[in-house]
N, C-alpha and C positions, 0 to 999 in steps of 0.2 A: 313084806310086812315090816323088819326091821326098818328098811330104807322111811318105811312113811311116818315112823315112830320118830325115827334121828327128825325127818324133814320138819316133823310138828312143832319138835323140841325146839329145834332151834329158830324158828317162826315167834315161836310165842318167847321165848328171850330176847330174841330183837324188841321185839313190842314191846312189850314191858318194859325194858330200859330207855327206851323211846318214850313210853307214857310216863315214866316215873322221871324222866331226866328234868323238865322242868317244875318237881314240887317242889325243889330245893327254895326255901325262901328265908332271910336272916331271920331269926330269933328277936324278939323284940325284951326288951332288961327292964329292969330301971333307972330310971331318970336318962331317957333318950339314948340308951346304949341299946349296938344292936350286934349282934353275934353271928357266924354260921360257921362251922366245923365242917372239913372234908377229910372223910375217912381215908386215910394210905396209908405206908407203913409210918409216915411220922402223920401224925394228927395235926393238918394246917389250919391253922383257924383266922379268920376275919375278925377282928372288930370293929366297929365306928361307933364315937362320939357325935350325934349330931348336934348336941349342945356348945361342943367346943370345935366344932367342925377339923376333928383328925381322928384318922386311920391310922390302924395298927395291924401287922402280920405276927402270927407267931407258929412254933411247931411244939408241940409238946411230945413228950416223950413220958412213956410209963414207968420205966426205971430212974432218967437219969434226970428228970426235971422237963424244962426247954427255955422259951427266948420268946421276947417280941422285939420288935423293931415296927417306925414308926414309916408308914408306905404313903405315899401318892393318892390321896382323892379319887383325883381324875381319871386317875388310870384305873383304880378299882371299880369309878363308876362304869367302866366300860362293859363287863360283865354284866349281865343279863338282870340276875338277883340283885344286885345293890343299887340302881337305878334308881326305883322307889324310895329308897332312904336316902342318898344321896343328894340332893336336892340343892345343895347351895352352889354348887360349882357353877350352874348355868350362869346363875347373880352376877357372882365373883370373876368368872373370866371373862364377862362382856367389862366388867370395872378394869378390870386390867389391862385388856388390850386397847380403853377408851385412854388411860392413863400412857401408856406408851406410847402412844399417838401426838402428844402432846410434848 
């Protein structure tokens, strides 16, 4: 009986974090800012500007403050969530590599 209890448990934890892995979606601001926070022990969080088209990382910390620093597009667009906001890189790196060619 014990054994079928653990088996259940850990059944429906799999799922559930399966089902809930993709609600994560950024936060929408204002004026074209978009946010999404990932819980650990330091609190990382995403921003993008898509008005001024740049991303930001930062970690905050409950005590001692934290930091942002200014990250790569491209690279954030590659995760799953940012995709949809994202949206100018496609534009911009067919310009660029139309532009290097030359």
């Amino acid at each position: 009986m014990y054994r079928k209890i653990a088996l259940l448990i850990t059944i429906f934890t799999l799922l559930s974090s399966i089902a809930f892995a993709n609600d994560r979606k950024p936060k929408e601001g204002s004026e074209g800012i978009y946010y999404l926070d990932y819980h650990s022990y330091q609190k990382l969080v995403y921003i993008v500007d898509t008005i001024c088209e740049q991303c930001y990382a930062g970690s905050l910390y409950r005590k001692f403050g934290g930091g942002l620093v200014s990250i790569s597009c491209e690279k954030l667009a590659k995760r799953p969530e940012w995709k949809p906001v994202i949206k100018w890189i496609k534009k911009n790196s067919t310009k660029t590599k139309e532009f290097k060619k030359n």
